[in-house]
C-alpha positions in Angstrom: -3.1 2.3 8.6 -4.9 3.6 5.9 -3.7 7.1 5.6 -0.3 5.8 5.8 -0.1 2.9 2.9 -2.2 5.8 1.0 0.6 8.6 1.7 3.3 6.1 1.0 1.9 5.3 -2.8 1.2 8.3 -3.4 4.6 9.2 -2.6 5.9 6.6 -4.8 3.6 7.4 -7.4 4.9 10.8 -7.7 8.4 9.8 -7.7 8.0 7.3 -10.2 6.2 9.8 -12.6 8.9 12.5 -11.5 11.4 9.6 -13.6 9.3 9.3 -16.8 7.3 6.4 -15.7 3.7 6.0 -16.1 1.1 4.9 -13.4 -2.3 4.9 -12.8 -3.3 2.8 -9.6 -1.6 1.8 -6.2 -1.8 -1.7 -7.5 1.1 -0.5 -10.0 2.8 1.8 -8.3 3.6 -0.5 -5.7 4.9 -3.1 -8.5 6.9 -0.7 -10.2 8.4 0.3 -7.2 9.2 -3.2 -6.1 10.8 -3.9 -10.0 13.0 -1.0 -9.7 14.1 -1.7 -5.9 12.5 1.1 -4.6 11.0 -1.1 -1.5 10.9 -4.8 -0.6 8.7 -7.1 0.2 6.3 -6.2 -2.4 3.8 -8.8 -1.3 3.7 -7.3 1.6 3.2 -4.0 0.6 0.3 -5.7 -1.7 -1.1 -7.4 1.3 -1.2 -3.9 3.2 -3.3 -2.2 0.4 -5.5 -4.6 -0.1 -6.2 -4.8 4.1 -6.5 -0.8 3.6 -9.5 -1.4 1.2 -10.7 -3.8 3.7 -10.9 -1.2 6.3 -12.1 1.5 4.0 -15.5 0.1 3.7 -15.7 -2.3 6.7 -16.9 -1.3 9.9 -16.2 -4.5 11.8 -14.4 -4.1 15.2 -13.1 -8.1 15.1 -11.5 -7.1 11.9 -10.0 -4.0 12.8 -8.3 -5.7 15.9 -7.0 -8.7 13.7 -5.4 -6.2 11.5 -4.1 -3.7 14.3 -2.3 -7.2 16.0 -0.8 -7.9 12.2 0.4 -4.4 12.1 1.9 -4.8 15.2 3.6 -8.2 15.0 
């Protein structure tokens, strides 16, 4: 999960700099994106990068499985 909610801002990121805009964290790219329609569900997208810093520093099998059954459902 991580290395795909950090390709997928960073994707965005470029894109939205590639149109003039100017952004400095995933935090807003992912609200900029969500302003201009670029995705949906920005709360979810929020909820997904703040579970990826979660995971970043957390070595806690109970919480990995919670998040890989949220993932999934």
């Amino acid at each position: 999960m991580e290395s795909t909610i950090e390709l997928s801002w960073k994707l965005l990121k470029d894109y939205l700099e590639s149109e003039g805009y100017i952004v400095k964290s995933p935090r807003e790219t992912i609200k900029q994106a969500f302003q201009m329609e670029l995705i949906d569900n920005g709360h979810i997208w929020m909820d997904a990068l703040a579970q990826r810093n979660l995971t970043t520093y957390t070595y806690d099998e109970q919480l990995v499985i919670k998040l890989v059954e949220q993932i999934r459902s």
